[in-house]
N, C-alpha and C positions, 0 to 999 in steps of 0.2 A: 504493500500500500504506500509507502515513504517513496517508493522508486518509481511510480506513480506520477505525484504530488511533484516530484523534482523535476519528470517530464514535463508533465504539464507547464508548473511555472516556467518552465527554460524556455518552453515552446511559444506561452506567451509575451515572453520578454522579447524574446526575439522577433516575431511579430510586429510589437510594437518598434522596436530600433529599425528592425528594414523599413515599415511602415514611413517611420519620420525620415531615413535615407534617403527613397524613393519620392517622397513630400518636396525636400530640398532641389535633389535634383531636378522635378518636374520645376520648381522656381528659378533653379539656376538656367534651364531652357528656355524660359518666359522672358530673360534678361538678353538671351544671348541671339534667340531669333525676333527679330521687329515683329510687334503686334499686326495682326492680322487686319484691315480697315476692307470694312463694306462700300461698295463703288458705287452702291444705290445711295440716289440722293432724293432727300426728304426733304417736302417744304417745314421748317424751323417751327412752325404751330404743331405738329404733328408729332415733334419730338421732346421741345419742352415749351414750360409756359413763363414768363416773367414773374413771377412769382417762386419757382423753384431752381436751384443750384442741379448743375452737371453734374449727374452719376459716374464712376468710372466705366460701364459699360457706354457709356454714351459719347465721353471725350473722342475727338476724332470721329468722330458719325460726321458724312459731307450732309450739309443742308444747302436749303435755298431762300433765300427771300425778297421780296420786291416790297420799292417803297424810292425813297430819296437819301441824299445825304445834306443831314442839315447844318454840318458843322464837318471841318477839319482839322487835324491837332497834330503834332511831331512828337515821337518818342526818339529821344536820342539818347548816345552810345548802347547803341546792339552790334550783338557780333557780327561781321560781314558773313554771309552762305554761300558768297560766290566764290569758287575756290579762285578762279582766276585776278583775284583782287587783289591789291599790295596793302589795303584799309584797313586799320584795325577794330575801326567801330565807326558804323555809318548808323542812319538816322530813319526812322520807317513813318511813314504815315497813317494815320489812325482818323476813320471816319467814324462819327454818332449819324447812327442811320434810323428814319422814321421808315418804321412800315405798315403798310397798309391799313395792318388792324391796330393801327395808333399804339403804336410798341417801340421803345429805343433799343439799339442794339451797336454795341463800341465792332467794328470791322477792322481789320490789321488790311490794307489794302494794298501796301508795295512799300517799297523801296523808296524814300523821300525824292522828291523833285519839284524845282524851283518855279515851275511853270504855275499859270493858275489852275488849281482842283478845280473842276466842275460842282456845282452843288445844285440842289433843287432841280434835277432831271428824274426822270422817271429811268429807274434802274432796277435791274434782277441780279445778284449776287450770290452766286457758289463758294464755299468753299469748306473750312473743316472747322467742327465745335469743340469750342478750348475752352477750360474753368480762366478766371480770372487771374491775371499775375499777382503776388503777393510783395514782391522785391521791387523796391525803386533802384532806379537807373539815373536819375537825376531829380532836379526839384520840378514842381510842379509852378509853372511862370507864363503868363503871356498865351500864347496859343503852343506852351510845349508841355507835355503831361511827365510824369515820373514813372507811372508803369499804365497796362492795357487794366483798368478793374471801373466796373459801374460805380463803384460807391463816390469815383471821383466826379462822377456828373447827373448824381442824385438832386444837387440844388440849381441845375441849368436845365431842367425839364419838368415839366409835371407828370411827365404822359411815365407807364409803369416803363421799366429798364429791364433788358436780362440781363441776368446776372454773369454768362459765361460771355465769350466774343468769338469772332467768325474769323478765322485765318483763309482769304479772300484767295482763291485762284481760278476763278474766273467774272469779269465786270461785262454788262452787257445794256448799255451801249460800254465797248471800251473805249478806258481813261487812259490808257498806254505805260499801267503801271506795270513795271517790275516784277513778278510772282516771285515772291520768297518761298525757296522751300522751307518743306515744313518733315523732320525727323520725327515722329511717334515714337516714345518710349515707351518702356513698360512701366506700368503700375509696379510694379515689386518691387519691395526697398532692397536695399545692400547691395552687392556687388556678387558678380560671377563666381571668384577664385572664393569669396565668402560663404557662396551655399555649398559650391563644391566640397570646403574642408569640412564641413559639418556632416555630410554624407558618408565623409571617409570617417569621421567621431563616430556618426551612428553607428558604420557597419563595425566600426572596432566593437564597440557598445556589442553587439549580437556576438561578435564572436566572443569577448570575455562573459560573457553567459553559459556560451556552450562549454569553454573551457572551466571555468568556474563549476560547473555540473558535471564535467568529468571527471574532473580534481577530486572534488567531497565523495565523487562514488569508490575512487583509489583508494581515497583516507580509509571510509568503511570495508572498504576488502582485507585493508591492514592489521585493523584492530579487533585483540584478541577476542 
């Protein structure tokens, strides 16, 4: 019955150790291959509403929406994306757009440039749905903002705001903006070579179980 009880336990310890091995690495794959984004594009009512904050299943969903842009703003030093570039921080433009259903929505729409923004045209906007930045880049001055987040143009609107913004790649009528790419990461904290080692703890973990179990069964073979 005791030789039993040792299986068992062993059996389930070990279980659970591969178990959480297995767990790691499936995360350390989640890191190491780009998340998977759906090419279907959804009008932006369909997906969230102003009133509620972006899901992680939802970030990087392509939407669409039409309406105007009723304001333009400059976010400066962001990293260049253009690998061909010798800049170490260029400047992107950021539209507050009205839509339709009398809704504000901050759009990331290109790459700064000095010409005049269009505004007040009737425009349809693609592109990818991002939670709001939390980090400034610079001060908030004049017509240049510090990071992409609504909460900064809660007192320049009445009309409800969404919460997350639109990383713009495609404008129609187009503005001949720049298309910044856009890298999706994963949601999974820590680093690669981080879940990897913990994989290699867990399956230690399993084996000094098994060992441990075979050890105590020698001791009792020994003793008189």
């Amino acid at each position: 019955m005791k030789k039993f009880w040792q299986w068992l336990v062993t059996a389930l310890l070990v279980a659970i150790f591969l178990s959480l091995a297995n767990w790691q690495w499936n995360r350390a794959d989640e890191l190491k291959n780009p998340p998977k984004v759906d090419q279907t594009i959804f009008p932006i009512d369909s997906v969230i509403t102003p009133s509620q904050s972006v899901s992680q299943d939802q970030v990087g969903r392509r939407v669409s929406v039409e309406g105007k842009f009723v304001s333009n703003w400059v976010l400066p030093n962001q990293r260049d994306p253009r690998k061909d570039s010798n800049k170490k921080s260029i400047s992107f433009d950021v539209g507050l757009f009205q839509t339709k259903d009398n809704a504000m929505i901050l759009i990331l729409r290109g790459i700064h440039k000095s010409e005049p923004v269009d505004l007040m045209i009737e425009k349809k906007v693609v592109g990818y749905l991002l939670p709001q930045q939390s980090k400034d880049s610079a001060e908030t001055n004049g017509n240049q903002i510090s990071r992409i987040d609504s909460a900064l143009f809660v007192t320049k609107t009445e009309l409800p705001i969404y919460a997350p913004y639109i990383h713009e790649i495609d404008e129609s009528p187009n503005s001949g903006y720049e298309v910044i790419p856009l890298n999706l990461r994963s949601g999974v904290p820590g680093f690669y070579w981080q879940h990897i080692s913990y994989v290699v703890i867990w399956f230690l973990f399993a084996l000094t179980a098994i060992y441990l179990m075979v050890y105590q069964r020698r001791l009792d073979k020994v003793k008189p």
